[in-house]
GUVEX-324073 format. One line per field, with one value per residue (C-alpha): residue number from 1; z, y, x; residue in three letters. Coordinates in nm, 2 decimals, decimal comma. Example, Ala and Ser with C-alpha at 12.3 -4.5 7.8 and 13.67 -1.06 7.14 Angstrom:
BEGIN
k: 1; 2
zz: 0,78; 0,71
yy: -0,45; -0,11
xx: 1,23; 1,37
r: ala; ser
This chain:
BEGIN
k: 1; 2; 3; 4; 5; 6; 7; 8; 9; 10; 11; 12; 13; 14; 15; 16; 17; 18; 19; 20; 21; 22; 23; 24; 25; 26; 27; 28; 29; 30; 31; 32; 33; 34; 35; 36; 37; 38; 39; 40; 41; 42; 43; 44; 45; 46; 47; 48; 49; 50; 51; 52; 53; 54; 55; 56; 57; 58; 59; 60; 61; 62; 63; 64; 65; 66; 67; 68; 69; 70; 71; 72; 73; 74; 75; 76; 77; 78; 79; 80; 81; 82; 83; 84; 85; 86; 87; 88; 89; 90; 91; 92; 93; 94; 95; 96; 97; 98; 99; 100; 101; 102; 103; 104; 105; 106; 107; 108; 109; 110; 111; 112; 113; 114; 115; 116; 117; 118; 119; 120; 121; 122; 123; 124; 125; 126; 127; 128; 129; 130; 131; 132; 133; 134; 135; 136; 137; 138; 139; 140; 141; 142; 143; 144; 145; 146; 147; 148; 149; 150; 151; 152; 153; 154; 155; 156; 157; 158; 159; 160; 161; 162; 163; 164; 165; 166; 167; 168; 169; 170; 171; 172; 173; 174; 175; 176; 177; 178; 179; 180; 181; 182; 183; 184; 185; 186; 187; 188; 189; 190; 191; 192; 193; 194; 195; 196; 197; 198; 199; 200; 201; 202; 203; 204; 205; 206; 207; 208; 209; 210; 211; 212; 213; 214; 215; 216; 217; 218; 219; 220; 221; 222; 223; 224; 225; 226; 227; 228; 229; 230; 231; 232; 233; 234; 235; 236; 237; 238; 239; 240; 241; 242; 243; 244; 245; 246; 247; 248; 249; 250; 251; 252; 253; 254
zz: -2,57; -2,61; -2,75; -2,40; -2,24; -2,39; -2,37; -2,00; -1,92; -1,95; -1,89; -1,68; -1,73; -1,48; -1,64; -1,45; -1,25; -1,28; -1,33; -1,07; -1,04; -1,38; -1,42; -1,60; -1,68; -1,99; -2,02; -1,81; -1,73; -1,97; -2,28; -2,20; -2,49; -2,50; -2,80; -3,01; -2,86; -2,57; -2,29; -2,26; -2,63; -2,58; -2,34; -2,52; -2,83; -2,62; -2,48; -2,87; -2,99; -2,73; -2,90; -2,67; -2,85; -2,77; -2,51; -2,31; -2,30; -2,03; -1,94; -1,66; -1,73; -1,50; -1,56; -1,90; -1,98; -2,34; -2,45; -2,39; -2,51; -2,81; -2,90; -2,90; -3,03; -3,04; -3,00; -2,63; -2,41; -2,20; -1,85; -1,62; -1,22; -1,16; -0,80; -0,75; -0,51; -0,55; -0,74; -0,61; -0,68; -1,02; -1,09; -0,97; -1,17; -1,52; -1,43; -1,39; -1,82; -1,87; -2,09; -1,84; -1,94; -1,85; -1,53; -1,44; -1,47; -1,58; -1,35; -1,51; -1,43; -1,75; -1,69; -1,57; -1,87; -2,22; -2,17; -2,14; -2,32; -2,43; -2,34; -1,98; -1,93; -2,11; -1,87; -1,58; -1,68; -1,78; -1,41; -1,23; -1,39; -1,41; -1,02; -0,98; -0,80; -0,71; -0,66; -0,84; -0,81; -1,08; -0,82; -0,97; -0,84; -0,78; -0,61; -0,23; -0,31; -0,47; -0,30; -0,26; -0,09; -0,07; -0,05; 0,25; 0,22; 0,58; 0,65; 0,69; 0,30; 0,32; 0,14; 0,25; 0,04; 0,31; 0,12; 0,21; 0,50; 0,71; 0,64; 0,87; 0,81; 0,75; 0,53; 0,35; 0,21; 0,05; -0,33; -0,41; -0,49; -0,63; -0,96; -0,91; -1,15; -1,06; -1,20; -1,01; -1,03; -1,09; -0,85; -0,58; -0,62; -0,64; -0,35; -0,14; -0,30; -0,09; 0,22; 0,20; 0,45; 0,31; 0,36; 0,66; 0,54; 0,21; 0,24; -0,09; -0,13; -0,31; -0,47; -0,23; 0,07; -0,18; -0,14; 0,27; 0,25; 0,01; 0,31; 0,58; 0,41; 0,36; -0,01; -0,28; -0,43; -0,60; -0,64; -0,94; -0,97; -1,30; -1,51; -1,61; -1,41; -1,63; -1,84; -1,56; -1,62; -1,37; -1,50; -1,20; -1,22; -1,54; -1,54; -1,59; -1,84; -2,05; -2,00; -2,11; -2,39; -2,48; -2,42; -2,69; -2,96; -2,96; -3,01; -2,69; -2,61; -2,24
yy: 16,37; 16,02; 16,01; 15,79; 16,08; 16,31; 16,09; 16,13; 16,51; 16,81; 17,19; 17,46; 17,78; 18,03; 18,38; 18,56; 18,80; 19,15; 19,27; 19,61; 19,67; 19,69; 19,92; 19,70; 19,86; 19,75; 19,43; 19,13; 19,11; 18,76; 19,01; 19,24; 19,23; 19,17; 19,09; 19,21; 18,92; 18,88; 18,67; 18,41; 18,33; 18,23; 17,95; 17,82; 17,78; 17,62; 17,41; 17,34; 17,26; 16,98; 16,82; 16,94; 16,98; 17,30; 17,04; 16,99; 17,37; 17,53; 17,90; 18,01; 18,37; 18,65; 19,06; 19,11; 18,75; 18,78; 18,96; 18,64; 18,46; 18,72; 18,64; 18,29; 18,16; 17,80; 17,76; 17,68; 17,63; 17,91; 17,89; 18,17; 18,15; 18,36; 18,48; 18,52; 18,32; 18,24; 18,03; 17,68; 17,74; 17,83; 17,56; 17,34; 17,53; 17,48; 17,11; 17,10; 17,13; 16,90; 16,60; 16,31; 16,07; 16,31; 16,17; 16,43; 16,80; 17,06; 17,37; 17,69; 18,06; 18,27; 18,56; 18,37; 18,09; 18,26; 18,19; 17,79; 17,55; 17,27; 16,97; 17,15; 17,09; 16,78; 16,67; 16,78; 16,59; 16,31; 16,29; 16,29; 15,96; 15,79; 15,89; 15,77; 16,15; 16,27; 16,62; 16,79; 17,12; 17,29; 17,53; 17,76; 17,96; 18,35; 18,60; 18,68; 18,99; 18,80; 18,90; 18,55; 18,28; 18,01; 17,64; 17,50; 17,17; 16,97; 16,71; 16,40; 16,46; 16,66; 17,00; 17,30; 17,61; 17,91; 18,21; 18,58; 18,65; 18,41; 18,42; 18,41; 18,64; 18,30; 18,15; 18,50; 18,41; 18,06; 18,08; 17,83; 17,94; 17,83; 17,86; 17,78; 17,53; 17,18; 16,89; 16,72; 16,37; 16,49; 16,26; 16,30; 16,73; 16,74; 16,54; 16,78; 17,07; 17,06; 17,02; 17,27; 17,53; 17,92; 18,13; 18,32; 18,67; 18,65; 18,49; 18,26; 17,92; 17,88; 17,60; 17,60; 17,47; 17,14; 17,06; 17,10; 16,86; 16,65; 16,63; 16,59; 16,33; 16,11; 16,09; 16,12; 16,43; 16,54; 16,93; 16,92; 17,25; 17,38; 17,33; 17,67; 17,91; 18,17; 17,99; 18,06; 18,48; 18,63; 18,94; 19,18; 19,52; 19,80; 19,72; 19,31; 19,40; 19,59; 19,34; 19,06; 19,27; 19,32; 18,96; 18,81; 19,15; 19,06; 18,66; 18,52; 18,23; 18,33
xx: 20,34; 20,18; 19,83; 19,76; 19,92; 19,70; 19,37; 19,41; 19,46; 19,25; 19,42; 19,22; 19,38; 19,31; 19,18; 18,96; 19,16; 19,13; 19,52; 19,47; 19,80; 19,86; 19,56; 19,35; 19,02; 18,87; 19,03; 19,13; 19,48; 19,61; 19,47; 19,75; 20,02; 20,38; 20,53; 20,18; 19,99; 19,79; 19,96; 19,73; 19,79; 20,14; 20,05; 19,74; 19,97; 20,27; 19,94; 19,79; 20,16; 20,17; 19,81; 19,53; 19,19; 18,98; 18,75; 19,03; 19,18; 18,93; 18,99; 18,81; 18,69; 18,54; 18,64; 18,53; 18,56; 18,38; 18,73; 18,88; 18,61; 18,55; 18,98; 18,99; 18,68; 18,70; 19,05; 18,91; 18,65; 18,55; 18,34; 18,22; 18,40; 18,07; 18,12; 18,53; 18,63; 19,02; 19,21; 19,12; 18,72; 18,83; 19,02; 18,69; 18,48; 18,68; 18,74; 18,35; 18,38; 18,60; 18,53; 18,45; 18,72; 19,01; 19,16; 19,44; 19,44; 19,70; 19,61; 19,79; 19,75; 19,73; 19,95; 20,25; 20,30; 20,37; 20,76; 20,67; 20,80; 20,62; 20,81; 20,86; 20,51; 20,44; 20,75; 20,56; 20,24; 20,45; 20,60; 20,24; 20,18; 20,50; 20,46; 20,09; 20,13; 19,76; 19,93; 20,25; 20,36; 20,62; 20,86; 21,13; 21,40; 21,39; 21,56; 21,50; 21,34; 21,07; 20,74; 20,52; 20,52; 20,81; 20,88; 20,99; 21,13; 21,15; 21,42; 21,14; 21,09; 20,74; 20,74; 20,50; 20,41; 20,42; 20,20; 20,44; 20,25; 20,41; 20,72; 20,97; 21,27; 21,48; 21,22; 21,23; 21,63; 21,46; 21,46; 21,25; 20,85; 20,58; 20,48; 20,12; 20,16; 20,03; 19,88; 19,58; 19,45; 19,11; 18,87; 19,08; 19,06; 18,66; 18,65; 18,87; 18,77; 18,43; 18,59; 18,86; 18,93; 18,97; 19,24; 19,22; 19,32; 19,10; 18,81; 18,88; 19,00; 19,39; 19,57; 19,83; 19,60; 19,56; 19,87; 19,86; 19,56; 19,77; 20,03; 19,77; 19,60; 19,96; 19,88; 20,10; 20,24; 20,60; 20,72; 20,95; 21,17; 21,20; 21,51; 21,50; 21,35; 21,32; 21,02; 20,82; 20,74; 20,48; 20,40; 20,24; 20,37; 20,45; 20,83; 20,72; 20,51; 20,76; 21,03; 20,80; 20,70; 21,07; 21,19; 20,89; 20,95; 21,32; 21,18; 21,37; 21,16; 21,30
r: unk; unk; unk; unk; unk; unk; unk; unk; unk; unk; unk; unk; unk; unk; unk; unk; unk; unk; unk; unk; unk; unk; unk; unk; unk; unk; unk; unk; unk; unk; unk; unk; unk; unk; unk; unk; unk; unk; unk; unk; unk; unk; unk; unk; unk; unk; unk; unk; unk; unk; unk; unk; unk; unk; unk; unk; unk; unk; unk; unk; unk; unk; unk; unk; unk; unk; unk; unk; unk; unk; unk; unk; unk; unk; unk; unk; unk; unk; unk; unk; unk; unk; unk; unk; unk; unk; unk; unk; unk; unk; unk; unk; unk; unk; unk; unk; unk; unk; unk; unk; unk; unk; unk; unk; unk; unk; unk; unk; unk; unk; unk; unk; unk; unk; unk; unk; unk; unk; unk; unk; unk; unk; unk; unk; unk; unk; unk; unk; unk; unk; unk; unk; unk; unk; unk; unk; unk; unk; unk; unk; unk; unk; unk; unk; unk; unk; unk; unk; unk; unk; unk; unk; unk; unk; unk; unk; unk; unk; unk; unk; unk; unk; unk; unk; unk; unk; unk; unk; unk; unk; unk; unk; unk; unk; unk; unk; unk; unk; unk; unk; unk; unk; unk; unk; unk; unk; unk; unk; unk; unk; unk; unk; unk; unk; unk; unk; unk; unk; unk; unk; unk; unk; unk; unk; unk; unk; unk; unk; unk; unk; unk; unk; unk; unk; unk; unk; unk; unk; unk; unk; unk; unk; unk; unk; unk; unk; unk; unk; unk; unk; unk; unk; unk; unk; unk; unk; unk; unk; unk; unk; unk; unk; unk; unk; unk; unk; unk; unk; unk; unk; unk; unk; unk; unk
């Protein structure tokens, strides 16, 4: 990535969930291992490889935050979510550290990138500004089965991320989803941020809704599939977990 490039982003990765289902008790779920390493650590080096400094590498913390903040030292900055309140306030609070001349934001969760490669996301970044895109969003492909939500592209060119419990059965058989990967032009999210409705069923404010206010507000925004889907791993159950473990131990990079 260009120095210029560089100059003008800042990464928030988000690190404060809990990791339940994978029976996290003492720990928050990114500091689970796979391949001997903590997940988080994979992306943070994909994210050091492509020239970040540790100013511009937030990771929001919350469960037992000072094991993240205890493992990386100053690799990165660190900031507290403080009440939880889904992944959208999170990403507001970590951009809150940012230094003030980064203009665009690289918003990651941290359980889902340690199979990244670094010129897939300095692509992505790359394409937000060659764009003048105040919104991008990485999609990939899955299988059906997958459980979350999916993209729905329309025919007048607008695209729509529809979270799982709203799918139709039709929109069910779409294999495109989101990878909760997206790059924000940063004055344009804290000034929406404010202002942006919560999700019904939780009570907490997601990324996705950004990109319905991107859409409702006729601004500019991209979703950019993945060239290889496979870089993007979400690990959320025992068997993911073991898989991912396996994949890195046997050093496949996917």
């Amino acid at each position: 990535m260009s120095p210029q490039l560089l100059n003008n982003f800042g990464v928030v990765i988000l690190a404060a969930g809990r990791g339940t289902r994978l029976g996290c008790t003492d720990m928050p779920k990114v500091m689970k291992e796979i391949g001997g390493r903590p997940i988080v650590d994979y992306l943070v080096e994909t994210l050091e490889n492509i020239g970040f400094s540790p100013d511009k590498i937030c990771v929001v913390v919350g469960f037992k935050g000072e094991k993240v903040r205890d493992f990386f030292g100053r690799r990165v900055t660190c900031v507290d979510q403080g009440e939880l309140r889904g992944t959208a306030h999170a990403a507001f609070v970590g951009m809150q550290t940012l230094p003030k001349e980064v203009k665009n934001v690289l918003v990651m969760n941290g359980d889902d990138g340690a199979f990244y490669q670094s010129k897939t996301l300095a692509d992505l970044m790359q394409s937000h500004l060659v764009n003048n895109d105040l919104l991008t969003l990485l999609s990939a492909e899955a299988d059906p089965s997958f459980g979350g939500g999916r993209i729905v592209r329309h025919t007048d060119g607008q695209v729509e991320v529809i979270e799982k419990e709203y799918l139709t059965e039709e929109q069910k058989q779409i294999r495109e989803i989101s990878t909760n990967t997206f790059c924000f032009e940063r004055t344009w999210y804290e000034k929406i941020f404010p202002v942006m409705p919560q999700l019904r069923k939780l009570g907490e404010w997601g990324l996705p809704t950004a990109l319905a206010m991107a859409r409702g507000e006729g601004v500019k925004y991209s979703v950019i599939k993945l060239d290889d889907s496979r870089e993007w791993f979400g690990i959320n159950s025992p068997a993911e977990l073991e898989l991912a473990d396996k994949l890195k131990r046997n050093n496949h990079h996917l």
